[in-house]
C-alpha positions in Angstrom: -77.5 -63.4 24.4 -73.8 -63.9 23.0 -74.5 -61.5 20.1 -76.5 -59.4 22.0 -73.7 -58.9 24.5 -70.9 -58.5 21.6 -72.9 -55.8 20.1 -72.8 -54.2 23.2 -69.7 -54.1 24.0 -68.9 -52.0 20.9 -71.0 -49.1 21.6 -69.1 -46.8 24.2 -71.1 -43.9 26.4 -69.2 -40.5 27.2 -69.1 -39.6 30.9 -68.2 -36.2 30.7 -68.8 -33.1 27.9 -65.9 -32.6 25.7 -64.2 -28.6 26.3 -65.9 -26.5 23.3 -63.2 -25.9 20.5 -62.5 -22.1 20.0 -64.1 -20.5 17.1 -62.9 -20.8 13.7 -60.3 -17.7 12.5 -61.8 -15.6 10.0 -59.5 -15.5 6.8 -59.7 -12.7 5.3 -57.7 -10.1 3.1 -56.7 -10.7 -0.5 -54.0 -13.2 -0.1 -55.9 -15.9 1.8 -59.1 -15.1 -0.3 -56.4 -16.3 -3.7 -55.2 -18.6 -2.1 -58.7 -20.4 -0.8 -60.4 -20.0 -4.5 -57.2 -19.4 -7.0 -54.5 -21.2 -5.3 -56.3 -24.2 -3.6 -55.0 -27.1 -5.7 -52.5 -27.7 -8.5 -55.4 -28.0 -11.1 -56.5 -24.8 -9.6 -53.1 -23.4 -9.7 -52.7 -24.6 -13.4 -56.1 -23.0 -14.5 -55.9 -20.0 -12.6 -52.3 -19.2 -14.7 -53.7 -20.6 -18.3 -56.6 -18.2 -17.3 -54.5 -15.2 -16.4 -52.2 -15.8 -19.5 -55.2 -15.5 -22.2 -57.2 -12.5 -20.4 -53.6 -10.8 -20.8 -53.5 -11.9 -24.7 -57.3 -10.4 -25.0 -57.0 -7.6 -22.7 -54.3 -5.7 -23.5 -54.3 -5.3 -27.2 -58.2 -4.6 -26.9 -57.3 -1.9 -24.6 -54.3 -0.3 -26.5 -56.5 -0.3 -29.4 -59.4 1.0 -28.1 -58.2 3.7 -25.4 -54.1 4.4 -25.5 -53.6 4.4 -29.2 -57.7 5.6 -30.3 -58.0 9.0 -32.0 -60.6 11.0 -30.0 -61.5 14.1 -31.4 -61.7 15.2 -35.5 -63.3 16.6 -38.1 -62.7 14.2 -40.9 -61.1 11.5 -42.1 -58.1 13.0 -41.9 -57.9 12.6 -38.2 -57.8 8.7 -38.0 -56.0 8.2 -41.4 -52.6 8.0 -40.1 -53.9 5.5 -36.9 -54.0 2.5 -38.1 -53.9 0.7 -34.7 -56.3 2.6 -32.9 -60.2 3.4 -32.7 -61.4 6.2 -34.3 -63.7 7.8 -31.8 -63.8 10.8 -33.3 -66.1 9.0 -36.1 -68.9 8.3 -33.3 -68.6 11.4 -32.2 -69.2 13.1 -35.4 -71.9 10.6 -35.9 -73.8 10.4 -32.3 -76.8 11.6 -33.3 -77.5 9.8 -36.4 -76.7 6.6 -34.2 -79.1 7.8 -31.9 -82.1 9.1 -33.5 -81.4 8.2 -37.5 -82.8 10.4 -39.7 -85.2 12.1 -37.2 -85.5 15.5 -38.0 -82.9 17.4 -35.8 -85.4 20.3 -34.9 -87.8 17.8 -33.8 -85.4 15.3 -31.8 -86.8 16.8 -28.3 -89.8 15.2 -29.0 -87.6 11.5 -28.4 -85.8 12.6 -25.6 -89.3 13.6 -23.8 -90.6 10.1 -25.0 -87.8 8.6 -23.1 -88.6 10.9 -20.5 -92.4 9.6 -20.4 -90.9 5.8 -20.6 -88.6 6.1 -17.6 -91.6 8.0 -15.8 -92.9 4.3 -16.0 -90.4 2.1 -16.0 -88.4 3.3 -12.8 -91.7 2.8 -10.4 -92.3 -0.6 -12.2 -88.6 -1.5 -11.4 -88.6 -0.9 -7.7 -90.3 -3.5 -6.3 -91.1 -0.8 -3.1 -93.0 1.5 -5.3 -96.6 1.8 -4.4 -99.7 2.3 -7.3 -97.9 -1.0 -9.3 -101.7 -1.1 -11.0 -102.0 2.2 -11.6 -97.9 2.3 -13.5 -99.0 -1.0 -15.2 -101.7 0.8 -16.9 -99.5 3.6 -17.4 -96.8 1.9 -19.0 -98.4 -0.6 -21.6 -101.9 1.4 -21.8 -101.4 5.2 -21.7 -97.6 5.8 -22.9 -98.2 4.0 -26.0 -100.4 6.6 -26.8 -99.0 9.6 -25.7 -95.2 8.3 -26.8 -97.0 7.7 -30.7 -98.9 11.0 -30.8 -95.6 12.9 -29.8 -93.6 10.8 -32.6 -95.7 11.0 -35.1 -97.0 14.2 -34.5 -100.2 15.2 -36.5 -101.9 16.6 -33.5 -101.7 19.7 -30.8 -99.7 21.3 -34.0 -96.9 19.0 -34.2 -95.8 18.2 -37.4 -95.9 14.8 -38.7 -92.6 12.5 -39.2 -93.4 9.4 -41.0 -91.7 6.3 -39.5 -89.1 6.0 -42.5 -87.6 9.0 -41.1 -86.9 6.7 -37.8 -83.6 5.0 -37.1 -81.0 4.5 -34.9 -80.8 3.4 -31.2 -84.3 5.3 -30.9 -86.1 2.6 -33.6 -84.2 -0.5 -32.1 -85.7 0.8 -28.3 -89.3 1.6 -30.1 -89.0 -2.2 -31.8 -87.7 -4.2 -28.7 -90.2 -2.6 -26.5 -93.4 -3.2 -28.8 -91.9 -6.7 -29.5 -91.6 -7.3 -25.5 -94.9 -5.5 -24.4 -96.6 -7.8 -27.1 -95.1 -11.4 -27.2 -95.1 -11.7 -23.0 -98.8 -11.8 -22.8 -99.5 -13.6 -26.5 -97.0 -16.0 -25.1 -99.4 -17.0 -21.8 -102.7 -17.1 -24.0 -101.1 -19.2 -26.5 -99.3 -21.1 -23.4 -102.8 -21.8 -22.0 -104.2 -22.4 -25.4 -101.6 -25.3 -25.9 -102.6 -26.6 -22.3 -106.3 -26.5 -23.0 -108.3 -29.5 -23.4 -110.5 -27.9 -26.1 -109.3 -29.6 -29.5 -109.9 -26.8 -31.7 -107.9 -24.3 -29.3 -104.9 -26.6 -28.7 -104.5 -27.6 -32.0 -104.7 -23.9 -33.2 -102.5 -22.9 -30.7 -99.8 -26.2 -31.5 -99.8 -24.7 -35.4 -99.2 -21.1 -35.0 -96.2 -22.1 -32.4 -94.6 -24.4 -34.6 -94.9 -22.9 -37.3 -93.5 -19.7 -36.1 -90.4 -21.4 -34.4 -90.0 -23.6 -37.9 -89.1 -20.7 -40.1 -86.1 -17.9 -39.4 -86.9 -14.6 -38.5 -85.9 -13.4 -42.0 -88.6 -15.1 -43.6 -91.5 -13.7 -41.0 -90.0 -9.9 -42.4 -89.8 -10.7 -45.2 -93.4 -11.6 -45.7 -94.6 -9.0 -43.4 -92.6 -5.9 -45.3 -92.5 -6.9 -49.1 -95.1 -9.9 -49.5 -97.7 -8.7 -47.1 -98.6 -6.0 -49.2 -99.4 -7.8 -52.4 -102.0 -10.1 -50.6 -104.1 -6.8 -49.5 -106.7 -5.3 -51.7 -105.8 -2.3 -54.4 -105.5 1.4 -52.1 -104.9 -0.8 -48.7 -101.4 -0.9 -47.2 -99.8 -0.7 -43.4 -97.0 1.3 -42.3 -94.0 -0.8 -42.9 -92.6 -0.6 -39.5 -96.1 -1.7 -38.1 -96.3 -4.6 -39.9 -92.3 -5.1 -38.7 -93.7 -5.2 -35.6 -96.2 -7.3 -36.0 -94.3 -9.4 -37.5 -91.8 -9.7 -34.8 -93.9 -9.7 -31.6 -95.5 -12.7 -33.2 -92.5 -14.6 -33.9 -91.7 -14.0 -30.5 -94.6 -14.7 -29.2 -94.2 -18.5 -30.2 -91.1 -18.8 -28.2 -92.3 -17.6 -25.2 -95.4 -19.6 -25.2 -92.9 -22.5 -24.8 -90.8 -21.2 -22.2 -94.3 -20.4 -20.2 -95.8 -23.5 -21.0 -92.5 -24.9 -19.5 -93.5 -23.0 -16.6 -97.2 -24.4 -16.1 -95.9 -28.4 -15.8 -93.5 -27.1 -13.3 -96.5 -26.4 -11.0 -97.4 -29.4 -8.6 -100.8 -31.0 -9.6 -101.5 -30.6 -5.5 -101.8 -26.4 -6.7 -104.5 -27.2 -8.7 -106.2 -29.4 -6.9 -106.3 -27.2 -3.7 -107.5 -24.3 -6.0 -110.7 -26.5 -7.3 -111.4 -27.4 -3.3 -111.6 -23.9 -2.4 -114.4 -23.3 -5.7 -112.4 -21.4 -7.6 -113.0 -21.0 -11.4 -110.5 -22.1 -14.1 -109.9 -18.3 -15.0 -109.4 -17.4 -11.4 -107.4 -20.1 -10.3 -104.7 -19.4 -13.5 -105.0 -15.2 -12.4 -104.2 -16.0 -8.7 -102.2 -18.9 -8.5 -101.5 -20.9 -11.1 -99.5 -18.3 -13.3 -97.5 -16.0 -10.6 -96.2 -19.3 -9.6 -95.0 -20.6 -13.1 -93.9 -17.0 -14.2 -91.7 -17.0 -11.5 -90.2 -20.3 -12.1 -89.5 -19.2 -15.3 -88.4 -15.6 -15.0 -84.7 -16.7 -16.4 -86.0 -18.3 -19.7 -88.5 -14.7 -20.4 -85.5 -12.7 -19.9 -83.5 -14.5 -22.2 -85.8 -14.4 -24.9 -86.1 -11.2 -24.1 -82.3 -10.6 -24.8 -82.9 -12.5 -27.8 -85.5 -10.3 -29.4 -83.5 -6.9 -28.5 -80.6 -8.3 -30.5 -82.8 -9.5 -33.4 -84.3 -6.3 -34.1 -80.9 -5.8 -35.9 -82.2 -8.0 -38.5 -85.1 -5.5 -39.2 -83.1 -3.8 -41.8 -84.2 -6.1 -44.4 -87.4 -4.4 -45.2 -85.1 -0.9 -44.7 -86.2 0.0 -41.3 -82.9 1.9 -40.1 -82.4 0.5 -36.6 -79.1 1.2 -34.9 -76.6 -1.8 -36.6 -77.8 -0.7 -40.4 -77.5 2.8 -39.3 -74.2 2.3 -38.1 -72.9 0.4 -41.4 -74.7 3.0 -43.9 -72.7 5.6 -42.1 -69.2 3.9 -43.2 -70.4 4.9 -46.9 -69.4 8.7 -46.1 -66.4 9.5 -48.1 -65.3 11.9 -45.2 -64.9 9.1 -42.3 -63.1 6.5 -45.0 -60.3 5.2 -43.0 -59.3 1.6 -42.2 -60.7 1.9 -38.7 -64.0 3.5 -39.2 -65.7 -0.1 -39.6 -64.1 -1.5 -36.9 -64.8 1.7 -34.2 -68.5 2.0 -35.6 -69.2 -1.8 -35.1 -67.5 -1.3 -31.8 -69.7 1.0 -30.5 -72.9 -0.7 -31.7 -71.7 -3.4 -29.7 -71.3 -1.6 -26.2 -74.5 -0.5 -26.7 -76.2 -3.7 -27.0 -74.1 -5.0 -24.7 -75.3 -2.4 -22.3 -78.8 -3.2 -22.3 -78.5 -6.6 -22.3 -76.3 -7.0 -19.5 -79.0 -4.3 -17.6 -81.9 -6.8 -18.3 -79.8 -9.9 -17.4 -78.5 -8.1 -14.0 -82.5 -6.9 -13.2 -83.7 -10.4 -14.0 -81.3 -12.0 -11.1 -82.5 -9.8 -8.7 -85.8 -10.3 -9.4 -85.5 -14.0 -9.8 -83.6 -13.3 -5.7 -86.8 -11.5 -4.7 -89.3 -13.4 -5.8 -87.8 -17.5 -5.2 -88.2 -16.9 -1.0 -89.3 -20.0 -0.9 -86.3 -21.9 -2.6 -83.4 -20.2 -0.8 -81.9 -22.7 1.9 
């Protein structure tokens, strides 16, 4: 009873409600927004000023070299010789449409722009996630514009002439790579995701070679063997159009690295999932279609996109079997006696770099928001 009263006598019951506390003061404006997330601390403090003090050093000579002191307009080299401390934009400019289309005939270069055309047809109604007929644009965009997009290109038919791949370059080939390479190694990356996951021996142990074997050796070598050695291992009179088997090549190497990043997406998935899937009857095939896979692509939406980044920058390296994609195009063009200044390098690799910068940051920004949309469940 002692304790029991001691205890007691520390708890203590209020008699009356307390007066509600007015409402917090919104801070707003620019000043109480730095000092809340700039200004908070003295580490804060220190960092924000070491931060301020290095995007100065970066920023400003990047920006009096590439817009106060850049030439912009020319018709030779003898418009950026005497800038040595600016960009020579007027070499891009006299160059744009090599760097876009490479050595695509000009007379025929409407038939890429209505390409594009035909791609964005697709591409914009996949993108907005209110769009109705997402079947119907599916099939459109990875069944029927494939076909139509290489019957315009190549020509041959309805009296187009033809214009052999070799003739291909520029931004154009680097697109027409990185979206064959994409449209190809997503779903070869859930079969051989599922294949590794199977408990058939012969399919998981096929499936465990082909992965490690691709992600064992550089991109380089898989090229190399598909452009120069491929050829020797065919039979006298048969051969494949080199950029075909580039992208063969290359939608299989990618391939293996998505089949991880989706198999990483499958053990995510709560055991529960597939038990509740069996209890209802469904098959193995039907359960992975409905339930199993939009949950673990979803989960893994971040890791696609970045191998998607991945494989839009590594088409650069396509220029080993002397496929003209926009980086090579943009170095052969420093070659030309007329644009030999000290700048021309520097401005042409500039540019090339925007531009990847451009679409990678575009797939990176799209990515979040769909990653927003789609996680409902995980927001708090």
């Amino acid at each position: 009873m002692t304790d029991m009263q001691s205890q007691s006598d520390v708890f203590f019951v209020r008699q009356e409600m307390v007066e509600a506390a007015p409402p917090p003061i919104p801070v707003r404006g620019v000043w109480p927004w730095m000092r809340k997330n700039l200004f908070g601390s003295i580490g804060d403090t220190i960092l924000t000023l070491v931060g301020v003090a290095v995007a100065i050093a970066i920023v400003v000579p990047v920006l009096q070299w590439s817009l106060f002191n850049a030439t912009w307009s020319g018709d030779n080299r003898e418009a950026c010789a005497p800038n040595i401390v600016g960009a020579c934009w007027a070499f891009v400019k006299a160059n744009f449409g090599q760097f876009m289309y490479g050595r695509y005939p000009d007379p025929e270069r409407w038939r890429v722009n209505l390409a594009f055309v035909l791609l964005a047809i697709g591409i914009v109604p996949l993108a907005i996630p209110s769009a109705p007929f997402k079947r119907l644009t599916l099939l459109y965009v990875f069944i029927i514009f494939p076909v139509l997009s290489g019957c315009l290109l190549i020509g041959g038919v309805a009296g187009l002439p033809v214009v052999e791949t070799a003739l291909w370059g520029g931004l154009f080939l680097t697109l027409v790579v990185s979206y064959v390479g994409m449209a190809m190694s997503l779903p070869l990356g859930i079969i051989l995701a599922l294949g590794r996951r199977s408990k058939m021996p012969a399919v998981h142990y096929v499936c465990v070679a082909f992965i490690e074997l691709c992600r064992g050796i550089p991109l380089i070598t898989v090229l190399f063997m598909a452009g120069i050695l491929l050829p020797l291992f065919l039979p006298t009179g048969v051969n494949f159009d080199k950029l075909l088997r580039a992208l063969l090549g290359l939608s299989l190497f990618a391939a293996a690295y998505m089949a991880e990043v989706v198999r990483g997406g499958l053990q995510a998935i709560p055991k529960g999932q597939y038990e509740g899937a069996k209890s209802l009857g469904l098959g193995y095939w039907t359960m992975t279609r409905l339930i199993i896979l939009p949950q673990a692509i979803t989960i893994v939406i971040p890791g696609i996109v970045n191998t998607f980044i991945g494989l839009f920058k590594d088409t650069s390296l396509v220029y080993i079997i002397s496929i003209f994609e926009l980086l090579y195009t943009v170095r052969n063009s420093f070659t030309d006696p007329s644009w030999a200044t000290s700048t021309t390098p520097a401005s042409g690799l500039a540019f090339a770099a925007i531009v990847f910068w451009v679409f990678c940051f575009g797939m990176s920004r799209y990515s979040k928001f769909t990653e927003d949309r789609l996680r409902v469940g995980y927001k708090r």
